[in-house]
SERO-4910 file (N, C-alpha, C, O; in steps of 0.05 Angstrom, whole numbers):
BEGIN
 pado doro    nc1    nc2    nc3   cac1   cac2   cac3    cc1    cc2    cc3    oc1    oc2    oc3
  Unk    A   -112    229    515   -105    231    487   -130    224    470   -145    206    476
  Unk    A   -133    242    446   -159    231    436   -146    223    411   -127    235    401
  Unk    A   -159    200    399   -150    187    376   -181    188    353   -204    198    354
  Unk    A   -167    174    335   -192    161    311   -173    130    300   -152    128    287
  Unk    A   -193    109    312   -184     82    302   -202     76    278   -227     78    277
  Unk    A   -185     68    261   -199     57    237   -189     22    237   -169     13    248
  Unk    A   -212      5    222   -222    -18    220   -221    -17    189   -228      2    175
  Unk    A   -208    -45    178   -218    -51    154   -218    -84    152   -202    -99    164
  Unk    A   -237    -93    137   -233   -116    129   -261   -136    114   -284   -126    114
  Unk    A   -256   -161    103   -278   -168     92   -293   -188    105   -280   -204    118
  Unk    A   -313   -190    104   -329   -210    114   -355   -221     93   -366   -211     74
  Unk    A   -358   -249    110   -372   -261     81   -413   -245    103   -419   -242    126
  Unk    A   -424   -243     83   -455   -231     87   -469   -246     74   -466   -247     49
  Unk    A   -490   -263     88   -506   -287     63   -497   -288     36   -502   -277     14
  Unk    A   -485   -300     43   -450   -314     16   -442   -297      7   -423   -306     -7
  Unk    A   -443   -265      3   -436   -250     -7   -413   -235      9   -418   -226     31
  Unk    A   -389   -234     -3   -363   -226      9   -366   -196      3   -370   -186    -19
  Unk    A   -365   -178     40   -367   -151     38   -343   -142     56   -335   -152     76
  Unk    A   -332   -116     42   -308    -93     52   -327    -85     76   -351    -79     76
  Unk    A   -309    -85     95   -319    -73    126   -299    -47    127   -275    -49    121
  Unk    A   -307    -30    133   -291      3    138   -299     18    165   -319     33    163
  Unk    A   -291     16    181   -299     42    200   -279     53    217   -258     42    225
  Unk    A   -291     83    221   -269    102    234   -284    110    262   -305    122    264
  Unk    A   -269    103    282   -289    109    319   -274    131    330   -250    125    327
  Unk    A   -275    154    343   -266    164    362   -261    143    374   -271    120    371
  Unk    A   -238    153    397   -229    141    422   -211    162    443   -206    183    432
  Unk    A   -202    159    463   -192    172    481   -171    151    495   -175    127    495
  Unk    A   -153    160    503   -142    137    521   -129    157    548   -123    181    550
  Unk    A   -128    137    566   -114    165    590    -87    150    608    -84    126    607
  Unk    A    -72    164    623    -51    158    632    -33    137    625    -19    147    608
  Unk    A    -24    107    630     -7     95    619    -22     83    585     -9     78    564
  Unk    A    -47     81    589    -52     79    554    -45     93    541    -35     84    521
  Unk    A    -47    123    543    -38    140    522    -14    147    522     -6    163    505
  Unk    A      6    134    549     35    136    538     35    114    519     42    121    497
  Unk    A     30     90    521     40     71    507     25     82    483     43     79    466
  Unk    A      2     93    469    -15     94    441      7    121    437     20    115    417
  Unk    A     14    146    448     41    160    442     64    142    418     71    146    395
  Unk    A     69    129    432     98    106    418     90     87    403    105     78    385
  Unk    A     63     79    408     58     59    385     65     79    359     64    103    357
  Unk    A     75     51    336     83     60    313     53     55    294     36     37    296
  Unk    A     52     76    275     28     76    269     27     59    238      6     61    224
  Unk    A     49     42    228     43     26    213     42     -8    226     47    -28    213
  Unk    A     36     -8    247     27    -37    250     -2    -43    258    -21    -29    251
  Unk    A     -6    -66    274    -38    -60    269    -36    -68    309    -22    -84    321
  Unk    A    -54    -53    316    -60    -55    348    -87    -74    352   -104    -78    335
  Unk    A    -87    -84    381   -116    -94    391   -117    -73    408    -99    -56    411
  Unk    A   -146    -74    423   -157    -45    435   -184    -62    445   -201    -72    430
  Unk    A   -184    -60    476   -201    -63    493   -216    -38    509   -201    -18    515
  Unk    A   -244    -37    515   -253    -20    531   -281    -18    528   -296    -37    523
  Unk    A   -288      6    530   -324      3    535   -330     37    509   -317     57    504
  Unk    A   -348     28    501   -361     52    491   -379     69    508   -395     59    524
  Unk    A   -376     98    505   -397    113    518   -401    151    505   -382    166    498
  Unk    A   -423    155    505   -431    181    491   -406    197    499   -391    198    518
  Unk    A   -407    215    467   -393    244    470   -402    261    492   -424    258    502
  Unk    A   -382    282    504   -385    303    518   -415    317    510   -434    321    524
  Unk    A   -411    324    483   -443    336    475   -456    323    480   -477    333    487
  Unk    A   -455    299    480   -473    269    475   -486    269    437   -506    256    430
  Unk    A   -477    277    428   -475    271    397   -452    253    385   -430    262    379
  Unk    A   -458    225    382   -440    210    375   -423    189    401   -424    198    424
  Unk    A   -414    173    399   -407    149    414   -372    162    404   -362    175    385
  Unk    A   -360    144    434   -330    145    442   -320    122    458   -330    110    477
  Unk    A   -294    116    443   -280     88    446   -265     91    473   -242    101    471
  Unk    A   -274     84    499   -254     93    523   -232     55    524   -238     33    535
  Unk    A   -211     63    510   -183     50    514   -174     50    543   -165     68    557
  Unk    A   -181     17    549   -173     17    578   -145    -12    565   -130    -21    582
  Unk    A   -141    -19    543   -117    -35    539   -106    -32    512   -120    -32    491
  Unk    A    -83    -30    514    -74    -31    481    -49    -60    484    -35    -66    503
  Unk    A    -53    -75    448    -33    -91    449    -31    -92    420    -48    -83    405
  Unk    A     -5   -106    413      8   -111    387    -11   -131    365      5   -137    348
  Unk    A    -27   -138    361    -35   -159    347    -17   -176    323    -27   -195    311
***
């Protein structure tokens, strides 16, 4: 299954409080992507795994080896 996980939130930057935003490809395969299937998409998930280049190799991909409820 290929997804796009988005991140938001603030963090303080030499005292200055900054909005964090980002959107990652990801993939997940066999019982992860049944369970990311059913996850409901208004709560918020944790997500373990490793990063590694696109097929093209243009751009980085999120390989989901765990999903949980946070």
């Amino acid at each position: 299954m290929d997804v796009v996980l988005a991140h938001s939130s603030q963090v303080t930057d030499a005292g200055t409080p900054r909005q964090i935003s980002l959107s990652l490809r990801a993939v997940a395969f066999g019982a992860n992507a049944e369970a990311l299937a059913k996850a409901s998409l208004d709560a918020e998930w944790g997500f373990t795994g490793f990063l590694g280049m696109s097929r093209n190799g243009k751009g980085v991909v999120f390989h989901i080896q765990d999903i949980h409820r946070t």
